[in-house]
C-alpha positions in Angstrom: -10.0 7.1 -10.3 -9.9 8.3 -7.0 -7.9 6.4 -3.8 -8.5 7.3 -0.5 -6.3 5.1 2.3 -6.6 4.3 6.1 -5.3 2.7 8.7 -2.0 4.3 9.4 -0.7 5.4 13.4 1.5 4.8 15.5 2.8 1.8 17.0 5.7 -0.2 18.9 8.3 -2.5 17.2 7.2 -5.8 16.6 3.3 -4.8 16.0 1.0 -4.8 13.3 -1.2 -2.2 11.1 -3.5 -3.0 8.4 -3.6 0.0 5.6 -6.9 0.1 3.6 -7.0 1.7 -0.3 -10.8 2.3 -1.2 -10.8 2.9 -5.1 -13.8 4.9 -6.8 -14.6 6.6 -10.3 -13.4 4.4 -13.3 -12.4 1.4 -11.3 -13.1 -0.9 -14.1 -10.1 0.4 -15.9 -7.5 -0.5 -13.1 -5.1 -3.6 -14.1 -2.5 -3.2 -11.0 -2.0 -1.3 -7.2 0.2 -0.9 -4.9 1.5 0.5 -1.9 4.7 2.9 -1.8 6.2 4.6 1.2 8.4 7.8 1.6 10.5 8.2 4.6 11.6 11.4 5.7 14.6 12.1 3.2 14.2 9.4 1.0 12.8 8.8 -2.4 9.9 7.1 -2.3 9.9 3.0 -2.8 7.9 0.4 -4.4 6.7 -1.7 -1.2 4.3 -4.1 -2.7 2.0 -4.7 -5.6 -1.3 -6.7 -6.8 -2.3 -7.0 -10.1 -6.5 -7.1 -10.2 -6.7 -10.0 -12.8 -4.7 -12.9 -12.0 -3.9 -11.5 -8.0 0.3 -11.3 -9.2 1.8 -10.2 -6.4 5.4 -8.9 -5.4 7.5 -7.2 -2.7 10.7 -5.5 -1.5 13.1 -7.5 -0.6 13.0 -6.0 3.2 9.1 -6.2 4.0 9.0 -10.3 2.5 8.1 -12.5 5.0 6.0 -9.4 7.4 3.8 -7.6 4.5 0.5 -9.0 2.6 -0.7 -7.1 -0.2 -4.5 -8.2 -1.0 -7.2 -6.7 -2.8 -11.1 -7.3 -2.5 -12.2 -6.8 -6.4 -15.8 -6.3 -5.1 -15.2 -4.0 -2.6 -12.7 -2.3 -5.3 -10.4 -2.0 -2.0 -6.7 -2.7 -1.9 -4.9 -3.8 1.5 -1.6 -4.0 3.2 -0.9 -6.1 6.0 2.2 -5.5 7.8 3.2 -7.7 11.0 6.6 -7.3 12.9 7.0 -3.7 12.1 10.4 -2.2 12.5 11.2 1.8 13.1 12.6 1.8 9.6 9.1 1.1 8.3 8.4 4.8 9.5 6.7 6.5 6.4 4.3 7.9 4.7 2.5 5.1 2.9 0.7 5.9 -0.5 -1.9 3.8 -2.2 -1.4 3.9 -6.1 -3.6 2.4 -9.3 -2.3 2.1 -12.4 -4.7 2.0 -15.6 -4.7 -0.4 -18.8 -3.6 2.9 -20.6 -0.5 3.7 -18.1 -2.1 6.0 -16.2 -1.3 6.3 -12.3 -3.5 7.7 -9.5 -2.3 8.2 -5.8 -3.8 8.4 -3.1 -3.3 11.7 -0.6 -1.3 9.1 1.8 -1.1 7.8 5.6 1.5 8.3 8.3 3.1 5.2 9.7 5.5 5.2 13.1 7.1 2.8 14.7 8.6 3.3 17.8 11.7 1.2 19.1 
């Protein structure tokens, strides 16, 4: 499985970005994605995540209400879209795909800022 995202930048407090995760190779044997980000200094955090069957999704307690995770099964493409952005939502964002068999692939990652 390879991930390749897009859609990252910069912009100001209160905007919006929409990060794309295009999935290749053995897609078929994907059962769940999601969207983690790493801020300078931190560990990296679970933001969000879709499961490909049923479309479960979940969140962080401190993107509900701003961030939509969604996935397009026939594009095999996995989206975030994040609304009121705040400067502590400055990361790197990583796309990852987990496998029936427990296997994880990420993706090489995209630079969010927001400035105050």
């Amino acid at each position: 499985v390879q991930l390749v995202e897009s859609g990252g930048g910069l912009v100001q407090a209160g905007g919006s970005l929409r990060l794309s995760c295009a999935a290749s190779g053995s897609t078929f044997s994907i059962n769940a994605m999601g969207w983690y980000r790493q801020a300078p200094g931190k560990q990296r955090e679970l933001v969000a995540a879709i499961t490909t069957g049923g479309g479960s999704t979940n969140y962080v307690d401190s993107v509900k209400g701003r961030f939509t995770i969604s996935r397009d099964n026939a594009k095999n493409t996995m989206y975030l879209q994040m609304n009121s952005l705040k400067p502590e939502d400055t990361a790197v964002y990583y796309c990852m795909a987990r496998t029936g068999w427990g296997t994880s692939y990420w993706g090489q990652g995209t630079q969010v800022t927001v400035s105050s």
